[in-house]
Structure formats: structure tokens, C-alpha cells
N, C-alpha and C positions, 0 to 999 in steps of 0.2 A: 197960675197953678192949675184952675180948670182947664186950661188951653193946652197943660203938659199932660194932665190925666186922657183929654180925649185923643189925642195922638197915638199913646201909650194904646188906648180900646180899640182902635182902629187899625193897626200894621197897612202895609203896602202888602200889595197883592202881590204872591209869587210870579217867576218869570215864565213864561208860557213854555212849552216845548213843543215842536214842531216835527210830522215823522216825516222819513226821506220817501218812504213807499207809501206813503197817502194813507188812505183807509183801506184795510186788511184781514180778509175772514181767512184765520188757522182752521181749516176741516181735520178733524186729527183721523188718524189710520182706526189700526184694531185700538178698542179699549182693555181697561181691566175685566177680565170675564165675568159674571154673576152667575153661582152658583148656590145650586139650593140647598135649603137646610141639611141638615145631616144627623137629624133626631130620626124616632124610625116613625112618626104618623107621614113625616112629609119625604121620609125614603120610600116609603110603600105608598105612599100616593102616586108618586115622579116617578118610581122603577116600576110597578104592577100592575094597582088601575088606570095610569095614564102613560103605559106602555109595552107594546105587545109582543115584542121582544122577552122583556123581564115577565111579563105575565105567563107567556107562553113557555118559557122557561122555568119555571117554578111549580107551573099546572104537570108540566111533564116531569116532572122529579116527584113531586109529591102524589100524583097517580102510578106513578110505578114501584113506587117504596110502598103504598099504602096495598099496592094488587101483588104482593110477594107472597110466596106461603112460609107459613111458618111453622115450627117444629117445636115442642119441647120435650128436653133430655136431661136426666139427673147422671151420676157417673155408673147406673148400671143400667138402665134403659133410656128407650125413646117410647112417649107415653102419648097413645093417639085423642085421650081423654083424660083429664084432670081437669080442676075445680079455675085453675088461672088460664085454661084457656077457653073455658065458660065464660069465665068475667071479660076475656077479652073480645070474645065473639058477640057478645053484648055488654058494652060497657056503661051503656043507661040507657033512657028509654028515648033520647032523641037521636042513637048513633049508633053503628056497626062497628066491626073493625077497621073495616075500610076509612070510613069518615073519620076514626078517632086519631087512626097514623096517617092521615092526609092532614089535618092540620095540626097535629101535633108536629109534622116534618113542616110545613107550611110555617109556621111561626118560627122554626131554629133557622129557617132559611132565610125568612124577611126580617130576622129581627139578631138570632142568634141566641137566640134562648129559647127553649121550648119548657111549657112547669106543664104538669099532671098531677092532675088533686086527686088525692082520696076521699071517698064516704064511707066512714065506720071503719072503727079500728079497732073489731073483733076477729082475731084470724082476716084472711082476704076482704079486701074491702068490696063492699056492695054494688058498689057503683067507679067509675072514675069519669072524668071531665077535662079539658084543655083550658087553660088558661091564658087571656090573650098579654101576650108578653109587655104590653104597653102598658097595662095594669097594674104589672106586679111590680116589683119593689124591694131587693134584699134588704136585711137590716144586719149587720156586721157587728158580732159581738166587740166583748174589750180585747180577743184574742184572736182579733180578724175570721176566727170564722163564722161563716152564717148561723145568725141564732132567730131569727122568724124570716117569714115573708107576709110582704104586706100587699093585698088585693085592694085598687081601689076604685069603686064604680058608683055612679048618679050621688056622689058626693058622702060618699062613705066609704071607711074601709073597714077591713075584717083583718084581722093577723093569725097567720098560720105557725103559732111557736114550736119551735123544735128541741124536742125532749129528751130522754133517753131513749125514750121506743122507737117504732119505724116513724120515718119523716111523712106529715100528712101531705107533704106535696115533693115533688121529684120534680126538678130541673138539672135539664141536659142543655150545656151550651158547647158551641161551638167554642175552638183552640185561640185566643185571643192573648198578643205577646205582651201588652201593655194594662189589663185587666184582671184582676186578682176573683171578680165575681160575673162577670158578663163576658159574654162570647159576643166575639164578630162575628157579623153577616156576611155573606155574599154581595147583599143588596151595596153593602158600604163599600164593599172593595168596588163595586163596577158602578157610584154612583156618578164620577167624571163622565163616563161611558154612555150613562141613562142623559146625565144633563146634554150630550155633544148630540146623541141621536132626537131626545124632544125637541132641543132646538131645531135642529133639521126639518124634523115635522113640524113646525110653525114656521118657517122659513117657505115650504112647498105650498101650506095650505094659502096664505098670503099671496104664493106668488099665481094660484092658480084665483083667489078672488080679485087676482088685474087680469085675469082673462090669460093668464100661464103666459105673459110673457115680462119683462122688466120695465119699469118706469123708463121716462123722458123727460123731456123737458119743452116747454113753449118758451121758443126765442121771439122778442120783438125786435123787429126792423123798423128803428123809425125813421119818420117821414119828416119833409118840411122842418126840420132841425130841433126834432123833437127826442128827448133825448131818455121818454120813459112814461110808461104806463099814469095818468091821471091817476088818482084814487078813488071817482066813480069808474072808471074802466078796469082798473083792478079788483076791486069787489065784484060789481060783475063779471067779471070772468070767473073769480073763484068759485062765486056760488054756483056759476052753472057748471063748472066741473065738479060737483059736490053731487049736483043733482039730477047731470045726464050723462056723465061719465066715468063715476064712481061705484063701486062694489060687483059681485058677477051679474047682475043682473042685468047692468048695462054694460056687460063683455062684448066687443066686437061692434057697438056702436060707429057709427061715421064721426066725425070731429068735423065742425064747420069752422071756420077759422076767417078773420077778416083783419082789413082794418093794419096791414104788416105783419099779422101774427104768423111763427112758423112753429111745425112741432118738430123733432130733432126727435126720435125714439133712441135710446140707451142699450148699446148690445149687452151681451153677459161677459163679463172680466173670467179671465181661468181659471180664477177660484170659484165664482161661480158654479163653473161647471163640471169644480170637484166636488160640489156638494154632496151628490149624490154617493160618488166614493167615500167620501168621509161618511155619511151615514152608514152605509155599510161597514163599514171599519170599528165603526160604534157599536154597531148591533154583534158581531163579531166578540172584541171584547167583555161585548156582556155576557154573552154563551160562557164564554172562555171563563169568565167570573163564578158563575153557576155550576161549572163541569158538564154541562152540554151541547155535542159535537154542531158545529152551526148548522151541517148538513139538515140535523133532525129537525131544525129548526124553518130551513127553506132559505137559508140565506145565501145567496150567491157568490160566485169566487171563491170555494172553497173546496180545497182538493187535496184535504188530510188523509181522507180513507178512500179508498179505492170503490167502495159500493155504501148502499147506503144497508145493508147488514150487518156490516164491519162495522160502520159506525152506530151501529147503534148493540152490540156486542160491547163496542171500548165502552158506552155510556151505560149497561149495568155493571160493567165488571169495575171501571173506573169509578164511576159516583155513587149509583142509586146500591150497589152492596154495602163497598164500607160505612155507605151514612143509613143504612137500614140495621147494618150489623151492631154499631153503634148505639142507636135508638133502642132496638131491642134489647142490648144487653145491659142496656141504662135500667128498662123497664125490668127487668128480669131481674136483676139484681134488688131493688126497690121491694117486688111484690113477694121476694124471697122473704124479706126480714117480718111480713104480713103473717104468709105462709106457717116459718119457723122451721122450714126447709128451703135447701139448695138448690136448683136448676135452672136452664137454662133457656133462651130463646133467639132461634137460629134462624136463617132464611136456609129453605131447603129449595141450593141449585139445580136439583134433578127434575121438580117441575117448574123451572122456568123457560118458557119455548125460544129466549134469546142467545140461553148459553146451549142449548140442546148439543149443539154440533160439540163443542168444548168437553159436555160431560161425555156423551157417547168416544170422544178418544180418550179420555181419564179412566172410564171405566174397561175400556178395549186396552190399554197399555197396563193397566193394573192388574186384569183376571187373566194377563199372558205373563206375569211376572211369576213364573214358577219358582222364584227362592224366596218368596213372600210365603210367613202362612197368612190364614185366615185371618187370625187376629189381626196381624198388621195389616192385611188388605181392607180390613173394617174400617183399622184408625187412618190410613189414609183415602179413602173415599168419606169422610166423615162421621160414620157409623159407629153406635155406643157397642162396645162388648158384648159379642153373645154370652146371653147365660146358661148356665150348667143344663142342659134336660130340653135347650131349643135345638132342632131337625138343622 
């Protein structure tokens, strides 16, 4: 019985199998890609500070929306002084107008939300403030609309609740088709775009710490029927190409070689040497993500406009208005219900020196339109109604 138990513990060893092709490394081709997060600290890391494309592009939207001038107008004047364009010309004591619509457009860009707080909510507020949109936090009533926001910073938060009166804080987002409370970015649409060009740029920097040209290989020739490196002559090798051969520093060094060793240097494959295209292509893309013409950008192969005026005509009249006219009229609206009157805030095209050429024919085709009066020649140059007793 013991003699059936240990038989039973013990089985016969399985049958061996044997391969036809010996031993066998599968090098496999392209992988699955790795792609980065797509929250907005590590969109605006990957598209902004760690790329000069999407930086450059978002500096240049957000300094020309924030250097536009601006107007405000009720439906019987244009009012060259009021109380809301005081608060805006000083909006606290760390910010201008300039800084406050620089990242205030700055945050709808990189994130797709842009909030602006109020301080004190007697008549116009005292103060206002940008809120960095990574912060805040809708909180969705029972009847899906927003009933607070929540701020939360060095391990605290504050809740901004929304009442009958005017909302203490104003958020403009960007057109988002899957989103009920949060606007898409720019940064999101083009961040395939951002991953394909960083890549690129770690691909160059690398290739230029081998001294800017491609890896190889040491082949051994053996000798005397020897059929491969000992393993004291293999470590010695390694370390001393670790340590006289490796990094730029030792770019361009001589290679001693003994002993059968050959080096075989590795040219560049086509793809390779579309890298460089592909990054362009990338960088491209991301303009195109942003609504800035690549021209303005510096990037080459691109021959959409014909000078670089035109192009940068298409880029106020295509991006930096509608997303200024927008913003403002976000803002306008908000500081109306403060107020407890109506008006409005325009960007005023007659002094912008990009559309200049544009207004000068609108206003030359307009004051030769003799079956125009007055009146109508006001509302279509923009202009509020003259009033009874104005020259």
C-alpha cells in the first residue's frame, strides 16, 4: 500500500518537446503606443511647460485677447467711463486688465474652463480674481444644475453656494458635446499631437548624446574555434564602453578594438529620417488645435496664406475675436446682474492695428453708401444710436 501511495506522489515526468528552429529571439516591430494622462495637471505639463509649440501657442492667444481694447455700451450709449470698467482696469491689487484676461483666457485654453470670483456683493464687486480651474469643482444640484462650486487648496476647501442673487463666481467654458458642466480644452483635442512631437524631442536629444549619429554593433570574429566572448572578456568590454564610450562627452572618441572584435555602425532606416517630418506634422496639428496659423508660429512647410499679414489677420479675426467676444460677454453679463443694470463689453476693431486694413474698407464702402441714413450706417459699423441733441 505504501509502495502504491509513493508512485501515486511521484508521476513520470512529461515528454520533452523539442523546437525545429533551435533557439529564437522574436524582436517585435512597433508596440502599443503609451500615452499620457489626460487629466488637465499632466495636459498642461506635456502640452505647455514641456512644449514649445503648445506654450507658444497659448502665450500668443492669451496676449492678444488680453491687449484688445475694450468698449462699453448700454442700448443708448457708448460710455468712455463707468464704475465696471474701473473695476476692470483694476481688478485687485496683484493685477491689471491685461493679467486678469490673460489668464483668465489662459485657463479656458489649457483646461476649458475659465471661474472668476467675486469680492463683496454690494452693487459691483470690490475686487475680482481667477481661479485656477484645477481647483474648482462643480457640485450639481438634484435638478442637474449647478448649485455651488468648490475651491480646493493646501488641503482645504471653501464652497462658493449659488443663490438667488448674482453668482459669486462666473465660469465660462468652452463647447464640450459629451459634458453637461465642463468645457473641452484645446490642450485635449491636440494632446495625440503634443505626445507625437515630445516624443520626437526625446528621440533627437538621445540621438544627439551618441554624438548625433545611430547606435551599432561590435561583431566578434572568433578565433581558434572559439565560438564567443568568455565572460571575463564580456564584462570587460561592457564596462569600458560604459566608461570611455558612453554619453556626449565621450562623442567622437577613437574605439580600440582587439582581440577579433569588429564594430558594424547601424545606418538610419526611412523612418528614421521621417522623424523630422513627423515632428513637424505634430507641431502643425497643434497650431491647428489652438486656431493658430503655423506660419505665426515659425513652423515650416506651410503655405496656407500667402504672407505672413494675412496670416495673422485670419488669426484675430478667426480665433483671438470670437474667443475674446465671448469672454467678455460672459463677463458682462455676470457683472450686469452686480450692477442691476444692462451693458455690454465689446472688443473695439477700429483700434486694432491687425484688422486696420479691413476696418478702413468697411468704413470707405459704408460712408459711400448713400441709401444708408445715419442711423443705419452707425448699427452697421457697430456704433450705439445717436442721441437727440448730439452734432
Amino acid at each position: 500500500m505504501f509502495e502504491f501511495r509513493k508512485r501515486r506522489a511521484t508521476p513520470e515526468a512529461p515528454e520533452a518537446k523539442a523546437s525545429a528552429t533551435g533557439r529564437l529571439l522574436a524582436w517585435p516591430g512597433a508596440g502599443r503606443p503609451a500615452w499620457s494622462a489626460r487629466d488637465a495637471g499632466s495636459l498642461t505639463r506635456a502640452g505647455f511647460t514641456g512644449n514649445p509649440v503648445g506654450f507658444r501657442a497659448v502665450r500668443l492667444i492669451c496676449e492678444a485677447a488680453a491687449a484688445l481694447p475694450l468698449v462699453l455700451q448700454d442700448r443708448a450709449a457708448r460710455h468712455d467711463s463707468h464704475p465696471a470698467l474701473d473695476l476692470l482696469a483694476r481688478p485687485n491689487p496683484g493685477q491689471g486688465r491685461a493679467e486678469l484676461f490673460e489668464a483668465l483666457v489662459g485657463q479656458l485654453l489649457l483646461t476649458g474652463n475659465g471661474y472668476l470670483e467675486a469680492v463683496g456683493r454690494d452693487g459691483l464687486p470690490y475686487e475680482l480674481h481667477v481661479l485656477r480651474s484645477d481647483r474648482v469643482a462643480l457640485v450639481p444640484g438634484a435638478d442637474g444644475w449647478p448649485m455651488a462650486y468648490d475651491y480646493s487648496a493646501n488641503g482645504r476647501t471653501h464652497r462658493f453656494a449659488l443663490g438667488d442673487g448674482p453668482a459669486p463666481v462666473c465660469h465660462i467654458k468652452s463647447f464640450h458635446p459629451q459634458d453637461d458642466h465642463y468645457g473641452l480644452s484645446a490642450l485635449s483635442a491636440a494632446a495625440t499631437a503634443i505626445d507625437v512631437h515630445n516624443a520626437a524631442s526625446a528621440w533627437s536629444k538621445a540621438l544627439l548624446d551618441n554624438a548625433a549619429r545611430p547606435s551599432g554593433a561590435i561583431v566578434y570574429r572568433g578565433a581558434d574555434g572559439q565560438a564567443g566572448l568568455t565572460p571575463d572578456q564580456y564584462e570587460r568590454l561592457v564596462e569600458e564602453m560604459e566608461s570611455q564610450h558612453q554619453g556626449a562627452r565621450n562623442a567622437g572618441r577613437p574605439m580600440l578594438l582587439e582581440g577579433g572584435l569588429d564594430w558594424k555602425p547601424m545606418g538610419f532606416s526611412p523612418s528614421d529620417m521621417e522623424f523630422q517630418q513627423t515632428k513637424e506634422a505634430a507641431a502643425r496639428e497643434i497650431a491647428t488645435a489652438f486656431g493658430v496659423p503655423p506660419m505665426l508660429l515659425g513652423i515650416p512647410g506651410d503655405a496656407t496664406y500667402a504672407n505672413y499679414q494675412e496670416a495673422n489677420r485670419a488669426f484675430y479675426r478667426l480665433t483671438v475675436l470670437p474667443l475674446m467676444a465671448r469672454v467678455a460677454g460672459a463677463v458682462a453679463d455676470w457683472l450686469s446682474d452686480f450692477a442691476g443694470e444692462r451693458f455690454e463689453l465689446r472688443v473695439d476693431p477700429d483700434r486694432v492695428p491687425a484688422l486696420s486694413m479691413e476696418r478702413d474698407g468697411q468704413w470707405r464702402r459704408v460712408s459711400e453708401a448713400t441709401f444708408l441714413t445715419d442711423a443705419e450706417k452707425r448699427a452697421l459699423l457697430g456704433l450705439p444710436a445717436r442721441e437727440i441733441g448730439d452734432g
